[in-house]
C-alpha positions, -999 to +999 in steps of 0.1 A: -332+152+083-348+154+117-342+181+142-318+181+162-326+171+203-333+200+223-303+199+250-323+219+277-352+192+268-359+168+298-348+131+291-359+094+301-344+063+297-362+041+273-377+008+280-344-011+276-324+013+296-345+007+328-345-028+322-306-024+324-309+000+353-331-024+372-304-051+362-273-034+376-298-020+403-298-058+418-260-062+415-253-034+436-275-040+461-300-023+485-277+006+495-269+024+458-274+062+458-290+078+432-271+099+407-301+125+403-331+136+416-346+133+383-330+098+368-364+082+389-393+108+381-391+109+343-419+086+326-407+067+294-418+087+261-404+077+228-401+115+215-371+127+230-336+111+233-326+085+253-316+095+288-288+069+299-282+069+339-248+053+335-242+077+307-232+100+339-205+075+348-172+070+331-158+033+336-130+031+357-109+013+325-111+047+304-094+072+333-060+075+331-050+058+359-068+027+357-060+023+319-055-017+318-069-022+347-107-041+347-124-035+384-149-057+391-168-051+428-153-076+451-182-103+459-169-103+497-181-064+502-206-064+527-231-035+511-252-027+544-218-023+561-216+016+563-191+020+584-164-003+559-182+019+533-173+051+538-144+067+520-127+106+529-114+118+496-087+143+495-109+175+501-125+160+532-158+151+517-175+114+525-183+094+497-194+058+501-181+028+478-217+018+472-221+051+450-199+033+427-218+025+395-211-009+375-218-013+339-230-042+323-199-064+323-199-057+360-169-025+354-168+001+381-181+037+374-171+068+387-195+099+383-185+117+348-177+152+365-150+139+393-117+150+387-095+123+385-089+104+415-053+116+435-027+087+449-041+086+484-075+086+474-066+053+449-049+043+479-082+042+499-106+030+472-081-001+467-085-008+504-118-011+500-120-030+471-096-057+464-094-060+423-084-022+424-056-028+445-032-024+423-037+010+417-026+019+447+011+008+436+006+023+400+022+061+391+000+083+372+038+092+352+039+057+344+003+055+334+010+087+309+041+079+295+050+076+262+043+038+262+013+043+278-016+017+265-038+050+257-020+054+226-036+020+212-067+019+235-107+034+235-110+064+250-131+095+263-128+129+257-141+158+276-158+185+259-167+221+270-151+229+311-142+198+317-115+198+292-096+227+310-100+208+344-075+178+331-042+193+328-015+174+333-034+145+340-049+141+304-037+115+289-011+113+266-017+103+228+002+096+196+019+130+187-003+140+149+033+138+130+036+123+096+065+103+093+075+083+061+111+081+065+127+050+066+159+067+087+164+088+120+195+101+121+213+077+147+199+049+130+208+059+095+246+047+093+238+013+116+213+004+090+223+014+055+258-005+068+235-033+076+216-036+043+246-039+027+269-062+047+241-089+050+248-093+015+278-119+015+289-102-018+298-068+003+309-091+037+333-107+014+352-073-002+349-059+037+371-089+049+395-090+015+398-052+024+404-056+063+428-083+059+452-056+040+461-043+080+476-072+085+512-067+075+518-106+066+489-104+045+496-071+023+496-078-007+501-047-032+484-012-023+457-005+002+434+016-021+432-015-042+412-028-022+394-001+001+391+019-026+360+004-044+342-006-015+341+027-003+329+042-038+304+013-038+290+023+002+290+062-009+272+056-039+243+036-020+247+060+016+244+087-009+212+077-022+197+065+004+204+097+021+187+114-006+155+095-008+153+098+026+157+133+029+134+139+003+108+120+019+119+143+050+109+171+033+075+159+024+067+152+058+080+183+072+055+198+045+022+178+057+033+189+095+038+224+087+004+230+068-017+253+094-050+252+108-076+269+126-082+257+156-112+266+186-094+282+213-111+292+248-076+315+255-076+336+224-091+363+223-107+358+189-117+325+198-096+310+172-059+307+170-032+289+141-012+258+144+007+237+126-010+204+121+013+184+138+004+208+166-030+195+168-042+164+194-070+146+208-097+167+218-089+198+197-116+213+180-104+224+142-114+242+109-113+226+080-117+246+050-129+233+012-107+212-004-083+209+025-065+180+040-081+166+068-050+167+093-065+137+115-093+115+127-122+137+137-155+138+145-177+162+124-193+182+149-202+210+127-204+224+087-215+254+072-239+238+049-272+244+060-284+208+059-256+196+083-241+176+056-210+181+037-191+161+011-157+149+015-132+132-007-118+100+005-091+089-028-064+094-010-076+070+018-096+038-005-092+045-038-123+060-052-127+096-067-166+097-055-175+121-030-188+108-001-217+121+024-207+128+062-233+140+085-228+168+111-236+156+151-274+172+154-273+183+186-233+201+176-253+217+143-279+232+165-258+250+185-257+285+175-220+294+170-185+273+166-174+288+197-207+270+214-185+237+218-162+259+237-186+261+267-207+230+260-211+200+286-200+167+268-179+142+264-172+114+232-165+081+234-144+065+208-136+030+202-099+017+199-084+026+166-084-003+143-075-003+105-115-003+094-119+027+074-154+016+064-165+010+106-165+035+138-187+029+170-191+058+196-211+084+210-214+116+218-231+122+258-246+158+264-249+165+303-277+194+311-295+199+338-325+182+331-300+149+324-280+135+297-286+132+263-266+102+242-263+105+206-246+078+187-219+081+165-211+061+133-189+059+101-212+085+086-198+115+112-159+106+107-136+124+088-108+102+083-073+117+077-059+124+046-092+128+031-103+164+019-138+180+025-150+190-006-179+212+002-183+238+031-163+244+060-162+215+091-154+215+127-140+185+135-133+170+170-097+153+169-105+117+180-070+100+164-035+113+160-005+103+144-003+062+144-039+057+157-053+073+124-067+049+095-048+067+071-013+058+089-025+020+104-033+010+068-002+023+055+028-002+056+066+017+056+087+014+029+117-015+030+149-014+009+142-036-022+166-062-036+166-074-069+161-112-081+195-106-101+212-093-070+206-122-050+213-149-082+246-131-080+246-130-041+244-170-045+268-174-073+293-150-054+291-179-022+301-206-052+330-183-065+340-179-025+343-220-024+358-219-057+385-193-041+387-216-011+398-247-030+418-233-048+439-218-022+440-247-002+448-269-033+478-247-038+491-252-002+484-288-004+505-295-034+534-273-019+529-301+008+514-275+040+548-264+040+561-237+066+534-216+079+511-228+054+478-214+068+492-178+065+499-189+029+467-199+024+454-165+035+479-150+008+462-170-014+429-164-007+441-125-012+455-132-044+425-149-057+402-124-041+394-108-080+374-140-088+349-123-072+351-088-084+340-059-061+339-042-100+312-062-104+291-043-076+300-003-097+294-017-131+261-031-118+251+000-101+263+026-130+243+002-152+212+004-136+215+044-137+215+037-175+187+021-175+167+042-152+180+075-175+167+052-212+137+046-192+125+082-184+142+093-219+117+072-236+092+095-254+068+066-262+059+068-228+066+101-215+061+112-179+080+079-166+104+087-135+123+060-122+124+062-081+141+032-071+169+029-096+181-004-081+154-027-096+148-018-132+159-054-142+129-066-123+105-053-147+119-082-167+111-111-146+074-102-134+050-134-130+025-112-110+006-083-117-016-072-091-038-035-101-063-014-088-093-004-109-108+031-104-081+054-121-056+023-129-079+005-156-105+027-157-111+070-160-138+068-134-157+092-159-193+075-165-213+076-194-255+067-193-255+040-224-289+025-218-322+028-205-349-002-205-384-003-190-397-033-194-418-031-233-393-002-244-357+000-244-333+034-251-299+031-265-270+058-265-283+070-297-316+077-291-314+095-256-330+122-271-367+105-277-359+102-242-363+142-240-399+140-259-417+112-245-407+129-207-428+158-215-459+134-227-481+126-202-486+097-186-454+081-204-439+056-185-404+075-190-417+103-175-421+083-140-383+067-144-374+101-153-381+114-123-368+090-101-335+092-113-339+131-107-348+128-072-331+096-059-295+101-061-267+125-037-254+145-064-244+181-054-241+210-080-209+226-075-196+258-089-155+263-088-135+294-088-144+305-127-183+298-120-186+267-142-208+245-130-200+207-122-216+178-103-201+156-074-218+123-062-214+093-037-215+073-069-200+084-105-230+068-124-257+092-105-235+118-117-238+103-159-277+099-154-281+136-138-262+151-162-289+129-185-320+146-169-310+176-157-407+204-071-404+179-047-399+179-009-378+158+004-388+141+036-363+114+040-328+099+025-312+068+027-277+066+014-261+038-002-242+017+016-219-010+005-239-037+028-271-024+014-265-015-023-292+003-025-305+040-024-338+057-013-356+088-008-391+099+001-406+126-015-440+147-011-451+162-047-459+198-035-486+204-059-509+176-047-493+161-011-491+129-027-462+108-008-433+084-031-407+063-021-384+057-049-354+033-049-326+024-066-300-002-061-282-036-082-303-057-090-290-085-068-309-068-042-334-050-058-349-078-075-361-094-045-380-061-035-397-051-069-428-064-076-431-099-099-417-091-136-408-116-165-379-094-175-355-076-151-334-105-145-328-112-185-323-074-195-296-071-163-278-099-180-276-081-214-271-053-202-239-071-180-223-088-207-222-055-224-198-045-195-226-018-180-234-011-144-271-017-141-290+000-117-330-011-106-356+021-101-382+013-085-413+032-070-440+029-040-470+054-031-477+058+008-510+068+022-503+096+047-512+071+076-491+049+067-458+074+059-469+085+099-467+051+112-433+047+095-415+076+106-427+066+143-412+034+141-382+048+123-374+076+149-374+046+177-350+027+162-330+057+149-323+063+191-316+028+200-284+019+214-280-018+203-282-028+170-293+008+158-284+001+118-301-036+120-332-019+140-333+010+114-331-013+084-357-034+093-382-011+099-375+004+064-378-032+050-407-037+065-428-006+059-412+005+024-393-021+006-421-044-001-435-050-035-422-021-055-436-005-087-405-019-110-400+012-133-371+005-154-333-005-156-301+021-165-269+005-176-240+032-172-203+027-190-172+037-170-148+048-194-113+026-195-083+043-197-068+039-228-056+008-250-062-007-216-081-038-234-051-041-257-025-041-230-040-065-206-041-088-237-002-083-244+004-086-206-013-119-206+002-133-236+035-127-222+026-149-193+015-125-168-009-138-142-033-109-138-050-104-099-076-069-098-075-057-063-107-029-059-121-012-031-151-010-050-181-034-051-187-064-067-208-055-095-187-029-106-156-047-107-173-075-125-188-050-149-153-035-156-133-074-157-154-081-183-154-045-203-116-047-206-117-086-212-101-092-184-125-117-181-131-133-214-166-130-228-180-167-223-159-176-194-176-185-160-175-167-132-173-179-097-185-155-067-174-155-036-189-130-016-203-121+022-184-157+038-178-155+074-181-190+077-145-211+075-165-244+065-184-227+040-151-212+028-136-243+025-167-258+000-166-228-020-131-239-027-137-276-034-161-264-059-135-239-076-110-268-079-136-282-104-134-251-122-100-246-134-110-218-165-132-198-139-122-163-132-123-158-092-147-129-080-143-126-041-151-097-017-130-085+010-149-103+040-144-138+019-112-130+013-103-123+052-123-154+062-100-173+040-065-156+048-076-164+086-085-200+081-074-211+047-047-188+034-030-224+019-055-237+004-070-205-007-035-196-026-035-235-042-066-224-057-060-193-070-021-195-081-040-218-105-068-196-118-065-176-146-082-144-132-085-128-099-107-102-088-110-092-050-137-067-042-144-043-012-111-051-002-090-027+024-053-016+016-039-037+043-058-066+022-041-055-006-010-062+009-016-092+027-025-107-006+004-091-022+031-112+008+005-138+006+014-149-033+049-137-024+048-169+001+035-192-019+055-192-045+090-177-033+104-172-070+075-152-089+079-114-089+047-095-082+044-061-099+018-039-081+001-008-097-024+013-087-033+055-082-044+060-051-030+065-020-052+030-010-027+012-032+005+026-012+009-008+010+001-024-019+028-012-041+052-009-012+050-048-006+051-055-039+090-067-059+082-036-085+056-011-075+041+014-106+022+042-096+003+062-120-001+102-121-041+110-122-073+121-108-063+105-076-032+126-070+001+116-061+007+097-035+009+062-051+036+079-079+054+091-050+054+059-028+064+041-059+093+028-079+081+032-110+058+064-118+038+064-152+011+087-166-017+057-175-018+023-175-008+014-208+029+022-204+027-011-184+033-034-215+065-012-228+079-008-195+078-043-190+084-059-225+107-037-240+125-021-206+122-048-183+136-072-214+168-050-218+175-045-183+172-077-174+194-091-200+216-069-198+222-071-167+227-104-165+252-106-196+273-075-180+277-093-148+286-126-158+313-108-179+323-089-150+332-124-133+347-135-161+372-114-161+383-116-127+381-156-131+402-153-158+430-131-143+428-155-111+431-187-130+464-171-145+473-160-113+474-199-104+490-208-128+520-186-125+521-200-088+526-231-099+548-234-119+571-207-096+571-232-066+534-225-054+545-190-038+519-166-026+533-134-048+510-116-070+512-116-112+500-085-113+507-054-086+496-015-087+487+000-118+484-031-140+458-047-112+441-014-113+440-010-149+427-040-156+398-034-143+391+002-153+410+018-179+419-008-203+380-031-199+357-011-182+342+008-212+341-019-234+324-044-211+305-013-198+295-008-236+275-039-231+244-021-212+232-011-249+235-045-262+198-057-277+192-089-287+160-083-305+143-050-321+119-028-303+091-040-327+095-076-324+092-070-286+063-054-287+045-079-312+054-107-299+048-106-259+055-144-260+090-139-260+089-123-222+077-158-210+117-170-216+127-137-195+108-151-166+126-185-166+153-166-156+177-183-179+201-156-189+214-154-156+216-193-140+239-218-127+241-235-162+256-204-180+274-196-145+297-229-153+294-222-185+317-190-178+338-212-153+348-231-180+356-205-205+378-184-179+395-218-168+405-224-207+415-189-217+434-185-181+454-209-187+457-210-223+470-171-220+498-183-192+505-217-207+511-201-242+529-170-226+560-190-209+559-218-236+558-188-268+582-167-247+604-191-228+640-173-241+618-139-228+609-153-197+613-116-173+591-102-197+560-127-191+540-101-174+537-076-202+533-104-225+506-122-212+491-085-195+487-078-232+471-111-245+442-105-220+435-071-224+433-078-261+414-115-250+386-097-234+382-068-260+377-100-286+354-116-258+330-083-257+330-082-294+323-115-292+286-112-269+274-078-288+241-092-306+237-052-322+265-030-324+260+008-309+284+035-315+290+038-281+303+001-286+330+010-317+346+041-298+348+022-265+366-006-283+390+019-300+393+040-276+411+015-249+433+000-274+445+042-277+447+039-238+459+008-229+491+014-262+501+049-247+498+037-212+529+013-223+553+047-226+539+055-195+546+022-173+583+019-180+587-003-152+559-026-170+568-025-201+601-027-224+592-004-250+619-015-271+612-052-270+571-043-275+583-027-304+596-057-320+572-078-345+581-109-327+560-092-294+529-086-318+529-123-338+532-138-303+505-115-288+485-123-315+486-163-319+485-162-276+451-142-286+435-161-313+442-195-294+422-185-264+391-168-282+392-176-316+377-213-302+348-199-286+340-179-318+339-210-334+320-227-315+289-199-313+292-195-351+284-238-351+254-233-324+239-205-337+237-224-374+227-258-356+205-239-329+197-201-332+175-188-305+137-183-310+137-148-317+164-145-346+131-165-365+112-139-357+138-112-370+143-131-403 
């Protein structure tokens, strides 16, 4: 690494920085003053860092009280008028507008050590200068206020004295607070009351219930009808309350963790805060292995090299350690407390979501000049990642909402089910059906009297055809579920978080995963090693060992390139055992593998390059190497000519291995020298500093390399992933890998866990910034319907910007998808994206990392899993699992039975409220259409708790097929998806059967019972509580035990409840045998059809699966 600048050295601008000079020079005219004495005397030298004039000058759109303002100089200022010139600031002292500095885009400058300009002296300069007259009418409060644009704008921040001088004219950032709730307080009621009356199932009950204040409209007792919608909104305020609070006390958690943080008051230097405490411009400790709290600069790190580690899975995704480089001019300093009294100030660019991008700089002011260093990606330390080696001082750039970590995050949203909306629609039909009804009823009394408050009656009476039962059985269901789920010891370690949606996991279409830690274990393993004429497999690594030691061997040379080129650190943890960490996890499986050079220069892999390098000098004899490594994509077109690198990277890629290329080049000293000059001028540029840097490595290094040999490296796939992707897609699951990672290793793993099948083409998509070419790339896929889709995350932007619909018309047809280098926003955007195109699929989303939070979040049914990546996905999601192959169960055998569960237990649920209704009618009817109610008090409440309610309740352990057949035959699911156990066709289906047995049960009643005509309630009360245990018996596929004591167990109730209901029931006439043979024929005439007629299908047509049973 090369030393750090001197800041005491003297400066020059460079070449280009005069030519700017001289260019601005001639805008401003004759009359400029000079910032320094020195900024003319210095003479251009290439060895020390560039000296910036205008670095002295902060544009007038980064102080606070110009912050959306642009000034431009007013092309009617007359520059050799002095006298219009001349301003008097607030402390008496002349200045003159022509000392005004303009930057390129022709901005205003004002020197970087002036306080910030008062009202009256804004006043004067907008006097003088026309575009800056609106400052003059613009508060600094309102300029600093919460809303201010400086939350969501670039900014400056003053290092060192000039810090202190701000006070209460600093500008006013996000706050660093982690917030995850989806609540406040005031808004908590307001919204969970919203979620649940936009549903026209809950607006309908609200309006049944409020009618019951009307006293014309009362019909039997108020709790009837309040009473169930409040359980129901307690229930769900309950939970939500919970989950919220929970996620309360996470936050509080994250806010409360303390830091360290550089203090010029304290005594020590040093004092504690929480990190929600912290903000732009604080300089902070972070230990090892603790949470970075926000976005900082890394001005500082105990290791010696200025380099530490940091680990970034919390942020993309990946488990790899990555490299972050110290400021050099920050690590030369001799203490911490040095930044305390240092003369700078950083620019930073306006917080975006890029987490692989940052553009600033870091301006040292001394008296010999200023000194600009440029800051890049590799001196941030985003949030939520954790430095993993050494202690850092970071400079707080980002708070709160302006972090990466928190911009690529999207909050969570209250999820509704597919089967809750089906219902939400159905419950509109039952409202018409209600509607009808009532109005039929009025119209064939002839709108007699006041026949509209009659038809309100009506619509009261009727009110149980849609059953606000419907909305606890469904809900205590679903906590059934949720408990068999996490009770399941096949896949322990489930937890069920959103217990709302477990029937979801039985209509997925979708699956969108993450690699690293989802499919794979991210643990690498070195399989193969070829060199052109020889070739090593994972068996004979240790001839490897023997021919090293032979001189002159060609595995010797390879040998030590792969010991020298790589960014692995040894690291030793609390016990002393020793472990490696890596940028990459396949340097980390070919060190392990090889286990007295000086090293002169490094150049990391990047994911634009794909390529690593280092120069080395062989102590014993001077000699000079460059050795490189990289894909092969690249590195072919920089080795020398071979007949055999392109064949071997094939074998090696169909074997599912991530090849890397090693090459080698000698240097002459002269030669190194001239490099490192060129390298050191573009290493200081300002413009285009990674382009100028690259291409004078390209030129003088990456030419004609030695071609050494080829590694193939195996990343370990979680287990029985290849077996469950293959179930998963056999139960007609459309399969989309969404990967931070590169494109080779995402291909390398797509095929390893047949994702990808063996001999099927695949089409790449990669580096497309270009809409038209976009758009031919796609033509040529449509000619390619077999091909599995690889695509990077810049293709994949270029088409969601300019071709998202033809894009999606493409894919939705393809059997695989793979999207590479893609961000977690990405993830989502694709996730809404498929949700769009096709409005009925459900998308399951699973992933481990906190990278795959938006992901999961957007998602119908989000699955985190619990691994090397922590928690934060598990905790973000609704369905936590320990490894990826719990998918398949949780989806075929789960997801199956909740589903169809569901869907049978409320369709029963409005059966019998249809049926009670449609008896209702016809007891009107034939008593002169009057609105009085059948059934009042406790045989209306009865009905629909203690004399059904377990026995239809019963039916949440109903299952239609074994939990083997499930699992073997994955087909079956594709019927699940269809969604035909819940649809209008059995809807009607149910219509009719409640119409039948309604009126069957009444019709039979008064004709059976004619000479017993005052006792027609109890009568045909009895016939339908005995109808509807016949009717659950009836739709049990496999008897539980729960099932048989259910059954018995209301006939017990509902029998002793008849000595209990005198005023119901005539015990002594119940008692009689003519009451039970009645009972009994009214019964069998209304269900013993319908068993009839399922007997005579199931013969004539038995579903698929009873085949598959035997």
């Amino acid at each position: 690494m090369p030393s750090a600048p001197s800041l005491s050295a003297p400066s020059v601008p460079s070449a280009n920085s005069a030519s700017n000079s001289s260019s601005r020079a001639s805008r401003r005219g004759s009359a400029r003053r000079p910032l320094s004495a020195h900024s003319s005397t210095h003479s251009h030298s290439t060895n020390h860092p560039v000296h910036n004039h205008s670095a002295d000058m902060i544009p007038l759109r980064t102080l606070p009280s110009v912050t959306s303002v642009s000034a431009s100089r007013s092309s009617d200022a007359d520059p050799n008028d002095s006298n219009n010139n001349n301003i008097i600031d607030d402390n008496g002292s002349i200045d003159n507008i022509n000392s005004i500095d303009y930057d390129d885009s022709n901005n205003a400058l004002l020197p970087i050590h002036s306080s910030l300009p008062s009202s009256s002296f804004r006043q004067r300069i907008a006097s003088r200068i026309p575009c800056l007259a609106p400052l003059s009418r613009i508060s600094l409060a309102s300029l600093f206020s919460r809303n201010s644009s400086y939350r969501s704008s670039s900014r400056t921040i003053e290092l060192g004295p000039d810090a202190m001088h701000l006070g209460s004219s600093a500008p006013v950032y996000d706050p660093n607070v982690v917030r995850n709730q989806k609540y406040s307080p005031a808004s908590f009621l307001p919204l969970v009351l919203y979620e649940q009356f936009k549903l026209f199932f809950n607006l309908y009950f609200l309006l049944v219930a409020l009618s019951q204040l009307v006293k014309s409209l009362q019909i039997g007792y108020l709790f009837t009808y309040f009473g169930p919608l409040a359980f129901v909104l307690l229930v769900t305020m309950a939970k939500e309350a919970w989950d919220d609070y929970s996620r309360y006390l996470r936050d509080s958690e994250a806010n409360a963790q303390s830091y360290w943080r550089l203090d010029r008051a304290s005594p020590s230097r040093t004092s504690s805060v929480p990190s929600s405490a912290l903000a732009v411009g604080d300089l902070v400790l972070i230990h090892k292995n603790q949470r970075v709290p926000a976005d900082c600069v890394l001005m500082r790190t105990t290791e010696p090299g200025g380099a530490c580690f940091i680990r970034t899975d919390q942020l993309d995704g990946e488990t790899d350690w990555k490299l972050r480089l110290a400021v050099p001019s920050a690590q030369a300093l001799p203490s911490d407390e040095s930044l305390l009294h240092a003369n700078a100030s950083v620019y930073a660019e306006k917080p975006h979501k890029d987490i692989h991008g940052f553009v600033g700089n870091i301006t040292w002011l001394t008296e010999s000049g200023s000194v600009v260093e440029s800051l890049g990606i590799e001196n941030m330390l985003w949030m939520n990642t954790v430095v993993a080696s050494g202690t850092a001082v970071g400079l707080v750039v980002y708070t709160g909402r302006d972090t990466r970590a928190v911009m690529n995050t999207s909050f969570p949203s209250t999820k509704i089910g597919l089967l809750d909306l089906d219902i939400n629609r159905l419950s509109k039909i039952l409202a018409a059906v209600t509607l009808v009804l009532s109005l039929t009823m009025v119209a064939m009394d002839g709108f007699r009297g006041l026949w509209y408050i009659y038809t309100v009656r009506f619509l009261i009476l009727f009110s149980s055809i849609i059953p606000i039962s419907l909305r606890v059985n469904l809900d205590m269901g679903k906590t059934v579920f949720s408990y068999l789920i996490m009770a399941d010891d096949k896949i322990p370690g489930t937890i069920v978080r959103t217990s709302t949606i477990p029937e979801e996991l039985g209509r997925i279409d979708y699956l969108l995963t993450d690699k690293t830690g989802t499919l794979t274990k991210n643990d690498m393993e070195l399989k193969r090693l070829h060199m052109g004429t020889i070739s090593y497999g994972a068996d004979s690594m240790e001839e490897v060992v023997a021919h090293i030691r032979t001189a002159f061997d060609p595995s010797q040379d390879i040998a030590i390139a792969l010991a020298l080129c790589h960014n692995v650190t040894p690291v030793f943890d609390d016990e002393g055992e020793l472990s490696y960490q890596a940028a990459s996890p396949d340097e980390i499986a070919i060190i392990k593998w090889t286990e007295s050079y000086a090293v002169l220069d490094v150049f990391p892999f990047t994911s634009e390059s794909k390529r690593m390098g280092i120069v080395v000098r062989e102590l014993a004899t001077g000699d000079i190497t460059f050795f490189e490594k990289g894909a092969d994509v690249v590195m072919a077109k920089i080795v020398g000519f071979n007949d055999w690198l392109d064949e071997e990277c094939g074998n090696m890629a169909r074997e599912g291995l991530r090849t890397l290329v090693i090459g080698r080049k000698r240097l002459a000293e002269d030669a190194y020298a001239e490099f490192q000059r060129k390298y050191q001028e573009a290493k200081i540029s300002l413009n285009d500093r990674n382009a100028m840097m690259q291409a004078v490595v390209a030129k003088y290094l990456e030419r004609d390399l030695e071609l050494l040999g080829v590694t193939g490296v195996e990343d370990k796939l979680q287990d029985d992933v290849k077996q469950t992707l293959e179930l998963l897609r056999n139960a007609g699951l459309r399969i989309w890998m969404l990967t931070g990672d590169k494109i080779e290793t995402a291909t390398c793993i797509a095929v390893s866990s047949k994702l990808v099948a063996r001999n099927q083409p695949i089409h790449t998509m990669a580096r497309l910034t270009d809409p038209n070419e976009v758009l031919a790339e796609l033509d040529a896929l449509q000619t390619k319907p077999d091909s599995a889709l690889i695509i990077d995350g810049e293709s994949l932007q270029t088409c969601l910007d300019d071709h998202a619909q033809a894009f999606m018309d493409v894919a939705l047809r393809l059997p695989v998808i793979v999207c590479c280098r893609v961000s977690p926003t990405q993830k989502a955007q694709v996730t809404r994206l498929i949700q769009t195109a096709s409005p009925s699929a459900r998308t399951c989303a699973i992933g481990d990392g906190g990278n795959d939070v938006s992901m999961i979040q957007t998602a119908h049914v989000g699955v985190g899993i619990v691994g090397k990546e922590g928690r934060q996905a598990s905790l973000a999601a609704d369905f936590s699992v320990t490894q990826f192959s719990f998918l398949a169960r949780l989806l075929l055998w789960h997801g199956r039975n909740s589903y169809k569960r569901s869907a049978k237990l409320s369709q029963f649920v409005i059966h019998r409220g249809l049926i009670i209704s449609i008896m209702q009618a016809v007891f009107s009817a034939l008593f002169y259409f009057a609105p009085i109610a059948l059934y009042q008090g406790a045989l209306l409440i009865g009905y629909a708790t203690f004399y059904t309610m377990a026995p239809v309740f019963s039916l949440v352990f109903d299952k239609d097929i074994s939990e083997e057949t499930a699992m073997l035959y994955p087909e079956l699911y594709k019927e699940l998806v269809k969604g035909r156990a819940l649809s209008y066709k059995t809807f009607f289906i149910w219509l009719m059967i409640s119409v039948y047995q309604g009126g069957a049960i009444m019709m039979l009643a008064i004709w059976l019972f004619e000479d017993e005509f005052v006792r027609v309630v109890s009568i045909s009360f009895t016939a339908l509580v005995f109808n509807e245990l016949l009717m659950v018996a009836l739709e049990i596929s496999t008897w539980h035990p729960y099932m048989i004591y259910s059954q018995l167990g209301t006939v017990a109730v509902y029998v002793g409840s008849m000595w209990l209901l005198p005023s119901y029931f005539d015990i002594h006439f119940i008692a009689t045998w003519t009451f039970v043979w009645k009972v009994a024929v009214i019964t069998a005439m209304s269900s013993l059809p319908l068993y009839l007629y399922k007997t005579v299908k199931w013969r004539i047509s038995p579903p698929s699966y009873t085949k598959l049973e035997g």
